[in-house]
N, C-alpha and C positions, 0 to 999 in steps of 0.2 A: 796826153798823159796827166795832165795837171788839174784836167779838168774829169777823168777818173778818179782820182785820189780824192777831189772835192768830193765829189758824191760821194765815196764809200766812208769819207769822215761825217758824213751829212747823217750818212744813216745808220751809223753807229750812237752818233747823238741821240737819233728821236728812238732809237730802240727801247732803250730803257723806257722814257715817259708814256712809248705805246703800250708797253708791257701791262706798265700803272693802269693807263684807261680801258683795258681788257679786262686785268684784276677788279679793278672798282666797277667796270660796267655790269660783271656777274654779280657781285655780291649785291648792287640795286638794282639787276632785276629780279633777283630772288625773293630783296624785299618787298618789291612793287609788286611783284607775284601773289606773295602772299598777302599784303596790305590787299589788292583790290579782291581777293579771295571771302576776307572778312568783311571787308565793305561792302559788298556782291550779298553774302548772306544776311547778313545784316539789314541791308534796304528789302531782301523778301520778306524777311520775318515782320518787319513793320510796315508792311502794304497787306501783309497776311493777316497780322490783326485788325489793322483797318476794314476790310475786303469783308472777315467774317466777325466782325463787331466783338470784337472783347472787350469787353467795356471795362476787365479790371485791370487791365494795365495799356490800355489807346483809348485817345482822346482828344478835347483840344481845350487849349490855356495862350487866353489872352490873344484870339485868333490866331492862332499856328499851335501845327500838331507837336504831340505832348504824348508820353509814352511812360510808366510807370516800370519799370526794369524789376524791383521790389517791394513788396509793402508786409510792414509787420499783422499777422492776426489782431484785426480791431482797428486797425491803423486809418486812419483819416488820408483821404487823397486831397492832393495840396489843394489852397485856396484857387477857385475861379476856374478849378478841373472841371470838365465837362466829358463822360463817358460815351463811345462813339454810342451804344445802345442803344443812345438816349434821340438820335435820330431817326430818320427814316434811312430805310432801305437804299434809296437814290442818293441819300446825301452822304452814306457809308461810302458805297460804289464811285461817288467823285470824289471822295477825299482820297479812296484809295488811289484814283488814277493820276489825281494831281501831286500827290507823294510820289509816286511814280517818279513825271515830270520833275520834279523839282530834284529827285536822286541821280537822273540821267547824265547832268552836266558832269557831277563829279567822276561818276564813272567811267562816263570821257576819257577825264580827264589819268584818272588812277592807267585806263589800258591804253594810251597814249604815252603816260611814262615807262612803261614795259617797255613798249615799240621801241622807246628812245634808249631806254637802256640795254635793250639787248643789240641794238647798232655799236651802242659804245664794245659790248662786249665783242662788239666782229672787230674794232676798229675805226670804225668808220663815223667821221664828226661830219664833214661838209661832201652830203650827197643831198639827192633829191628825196629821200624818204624821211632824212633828218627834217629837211623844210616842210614834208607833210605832217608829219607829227607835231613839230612844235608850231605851225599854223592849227592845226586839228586842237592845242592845248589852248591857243588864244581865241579861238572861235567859242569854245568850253568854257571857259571864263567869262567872256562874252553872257553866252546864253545864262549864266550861273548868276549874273549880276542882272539880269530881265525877268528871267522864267520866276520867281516870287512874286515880281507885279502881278503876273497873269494871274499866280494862285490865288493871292490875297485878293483879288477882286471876284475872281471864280467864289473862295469861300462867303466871301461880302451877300454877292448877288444869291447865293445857295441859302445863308442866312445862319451859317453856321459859324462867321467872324464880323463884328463888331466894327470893324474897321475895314478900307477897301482898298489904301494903299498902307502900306509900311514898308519903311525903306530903313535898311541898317549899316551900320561903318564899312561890315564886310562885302556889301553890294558893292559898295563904292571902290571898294579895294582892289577887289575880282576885275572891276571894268576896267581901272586906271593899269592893271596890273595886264591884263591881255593885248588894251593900246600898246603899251612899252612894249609888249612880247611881237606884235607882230611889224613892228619895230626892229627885234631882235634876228627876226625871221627874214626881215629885208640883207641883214648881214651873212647869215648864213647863206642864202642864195648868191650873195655878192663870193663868197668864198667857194660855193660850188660851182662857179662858173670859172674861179680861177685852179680850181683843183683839172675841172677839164678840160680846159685848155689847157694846162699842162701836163696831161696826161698824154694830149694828143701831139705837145713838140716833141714829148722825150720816146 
């Protein structure tokens, strides 16, 4: 009897805070919905000018692509712009495909937090699909913090950047940031393994 009573006060507790992580799991995935929605369009439309060479707003500045959003009638494109036009056909066609590449990680990344956030909206923190997602989000980071080597050396070798490697703060952040995460993902496994074994005493 006393050991009924513990449970049902057990789970009168976590009622409420499961409530909270149903509430907030919808509302980010709504966001993540829509965030990788735009993101999604967004990277076609700039592989689309790449792909078919419009030279008045795709380009590249200072070895990495460069994209011109607006420009006033008469307007000067910034220093060191270079118009894709201005290449060849083949060097369009890689640049489009290595934009491509270099968009993929993050995309990953964006429909990986959906996955994660609509678990939250079932409830559910420490399962096996959680540990697939948030490994799936440090593999992502991962390749996000490499895949610009590849490109800038691809554009180097193409003849289309200046430089062959470039490496920037947020490479570095990306990488250090996915080591922690699958790190993090050691924990969660360590919790899904004690969710089902207790699932299976009770």
């Amino acid at each position: 009897m006393i050991r009924r009573h513990n449970r049902a006060a057990g789970d009168g507790d976590t009622a409420v805070p499961a409530d909270i992580l149903m509430r907030r799991g919808r509302l980010f995935f709504a966001v993540a919905c829509a965030v990788i929605v735009t993101m999604a369009a967004t990277a076609v439309l700039q592989v689309a000018l790449l792909l078919f060479r419009v030279g008045d707003h795709a380009g590249m500045l200072n070895g990495g692509f460069a994209f011109i959003v607006t420009r006033d009638d008469g307007g000067a494109a910034p220093a060191g712009f270079v118009t894709i036009s201005r290449y060849a056909v083949w060097q369009s066609t890689l640049a489009a495909g290595l934009l491509t590449l270099r968009l993929i990680p993050g995309l990953v990344i964006l429909a990986s937090l959906v996955g994660l956030f609509r678990l939250y909206a079932r409830r559910l923190i420490f399962s096996a699909d959680h540990e697939r997602w948030m490994r799936r989000i440090a593999w992502a980071l991962i390749a996000y913090a490499l895949v610009p080597l590849v490109t800038h050396a691809a554009l180097y070798a193409a003849g289309m950047s200046p430089v062959a490697v470039k490496l920037e703060w947020r490479q570095l952040d990306a990488a250090i940031l996915g080591i922690l995460l699958f790190a993090f993902v050691d924990v969660i496994a360590f919790g899904a393994e004690i969710e089902r074994d207790r699932a299976g005493f009770f």
